[in-house]
C-alpha positions as CSV (number, residue, x, y, z in Angstrom):
1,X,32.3,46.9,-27.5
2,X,34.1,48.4,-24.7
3,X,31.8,50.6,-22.6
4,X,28.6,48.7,-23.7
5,X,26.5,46.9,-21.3
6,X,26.3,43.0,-21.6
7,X,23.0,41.7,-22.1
8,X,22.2,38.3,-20.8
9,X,19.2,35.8,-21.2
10,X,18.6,33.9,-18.2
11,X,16.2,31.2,-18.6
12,X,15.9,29.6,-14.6
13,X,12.4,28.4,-13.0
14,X,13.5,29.1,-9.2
15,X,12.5,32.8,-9.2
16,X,14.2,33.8,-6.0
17,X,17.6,32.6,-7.7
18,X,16.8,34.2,-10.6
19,X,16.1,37.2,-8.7
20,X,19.5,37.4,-6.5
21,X,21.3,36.7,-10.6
22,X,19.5,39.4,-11.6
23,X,20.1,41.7,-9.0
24,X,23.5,41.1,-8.4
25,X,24.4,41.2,-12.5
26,X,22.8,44.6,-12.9
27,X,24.7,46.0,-10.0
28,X,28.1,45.3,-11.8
29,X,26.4,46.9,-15.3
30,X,24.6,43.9,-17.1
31,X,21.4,43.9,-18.8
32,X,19.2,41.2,-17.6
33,X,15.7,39.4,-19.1
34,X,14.8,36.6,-16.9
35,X,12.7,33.8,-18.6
36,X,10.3,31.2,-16.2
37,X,10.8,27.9,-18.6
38,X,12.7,27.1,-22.4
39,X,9.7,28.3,-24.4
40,X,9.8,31.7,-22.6
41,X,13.3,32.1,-23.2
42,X,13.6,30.9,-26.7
43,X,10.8,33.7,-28.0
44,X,13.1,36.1,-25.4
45,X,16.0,35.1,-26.9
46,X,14.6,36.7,-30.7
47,X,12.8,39.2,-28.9
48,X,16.4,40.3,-26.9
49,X,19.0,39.1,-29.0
50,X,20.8,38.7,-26.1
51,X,25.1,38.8,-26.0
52,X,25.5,35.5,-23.6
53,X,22.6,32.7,-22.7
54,X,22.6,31.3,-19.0
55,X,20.1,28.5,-19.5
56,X,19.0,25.9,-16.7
57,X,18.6,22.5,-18.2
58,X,15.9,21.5,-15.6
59,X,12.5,23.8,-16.5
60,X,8.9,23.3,-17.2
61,X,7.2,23.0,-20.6
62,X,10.9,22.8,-22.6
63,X,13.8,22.2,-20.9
64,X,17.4,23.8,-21.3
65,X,18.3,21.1,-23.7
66,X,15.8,21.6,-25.8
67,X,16.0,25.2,-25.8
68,X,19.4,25.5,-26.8
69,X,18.6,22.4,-29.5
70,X,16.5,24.8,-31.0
71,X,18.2,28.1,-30.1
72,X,21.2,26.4,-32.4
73,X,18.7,26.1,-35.5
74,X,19.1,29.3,-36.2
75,X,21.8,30.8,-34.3
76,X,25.4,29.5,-33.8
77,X,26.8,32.5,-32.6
78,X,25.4,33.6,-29.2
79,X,27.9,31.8,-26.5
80,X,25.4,29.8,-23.9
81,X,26.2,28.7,-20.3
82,X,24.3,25.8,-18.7
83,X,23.7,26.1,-15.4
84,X,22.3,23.4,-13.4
85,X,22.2,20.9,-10.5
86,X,22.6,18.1,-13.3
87,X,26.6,17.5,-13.0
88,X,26.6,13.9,-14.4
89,X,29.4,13.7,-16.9
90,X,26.6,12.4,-19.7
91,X,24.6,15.8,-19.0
92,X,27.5,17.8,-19.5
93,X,28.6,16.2,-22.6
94,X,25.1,16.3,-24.2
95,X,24.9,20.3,-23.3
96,X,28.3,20.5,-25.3
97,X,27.1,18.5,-27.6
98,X,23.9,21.3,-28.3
99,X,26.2,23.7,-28.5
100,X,26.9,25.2,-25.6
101,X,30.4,27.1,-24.6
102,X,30.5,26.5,-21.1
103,X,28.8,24.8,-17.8
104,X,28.5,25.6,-14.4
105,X,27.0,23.1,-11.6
106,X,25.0,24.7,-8.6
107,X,26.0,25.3,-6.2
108,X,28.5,28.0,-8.2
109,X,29.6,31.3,-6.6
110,X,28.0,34.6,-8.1
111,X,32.0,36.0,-8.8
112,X,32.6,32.7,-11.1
113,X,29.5,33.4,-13.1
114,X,30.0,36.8,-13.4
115,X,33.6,36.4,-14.8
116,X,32.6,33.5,-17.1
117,X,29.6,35.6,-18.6
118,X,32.6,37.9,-19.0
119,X,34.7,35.5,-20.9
120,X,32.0,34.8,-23.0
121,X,31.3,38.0,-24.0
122,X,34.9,38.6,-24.6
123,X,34.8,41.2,-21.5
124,X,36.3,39.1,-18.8
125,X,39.4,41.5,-18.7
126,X,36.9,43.8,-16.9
127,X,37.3,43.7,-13.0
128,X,34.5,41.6,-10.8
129,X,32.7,43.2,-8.4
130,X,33.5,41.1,-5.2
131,X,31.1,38.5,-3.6
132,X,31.8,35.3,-2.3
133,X,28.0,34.4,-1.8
134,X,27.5,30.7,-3.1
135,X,24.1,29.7,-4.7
């Protein structure tokens, strides 16, 4: 797996932040589709078959929840980070609960995500570019 580009779904409705992820991921050698809402990224995620998930729970027309609800239907495998504003403790138990394998609260620093996508992907030995930007 060494060598191979990590490809990651991200499913977030604020295009100019999933614009700077997306930017700033490729740059340090990840493969990137960007999905609007949960519907979008749920066909994505079977169009993609993506190596990590980086859902927002807040989203129009299905939200992250509901995504990975369904996501977990038929796949148990892919690893999936929330990340989202919502930081109540019931929140973040519930995206466990779905399934999830980890959760980051905005605002989060681009370094952090990039290492936990790492993680995920079984890569985070791999060095981090470094930026201390915080969105």
């Amino acid at each position: 797996m060494e060598g191979k580009k990590i490809k990651v779904l991200l499913a977030e409705d604020e295009a100019t932040l999933a614009m700077i992820i997306k930017d700033t991921l490729e740059d340090d050698d990840f493969v990137l589709r960007i999905a609007p809402d949960g519907e979008a990224g749920l066909q994505q995620f079977y169009d993609f078959r993506p190596d990590v998930v980086v859902a927002d729970v807040m989203m129009p027309k299905m939200d992250g929840f509901e995504m990975v609800r369904r996501l977990r239907q038929t796949d148990r495998q892919t690893p999936v980070l929330f990340l989202t504003a919502r930081s109540a403790m019931n929140d973040v138990v519930e995206g466990f609960k779905l399934g999830a394998n980890d959760y980051l609260k905005k605002p989060f620093g681009m370094q952090e995500l990039m290492i936990r996508i790492k993680a995920l992907a079984g890569r985070a030995f791999q060095p981090v570019a470094e930026t201390q930007e915080s969105f």
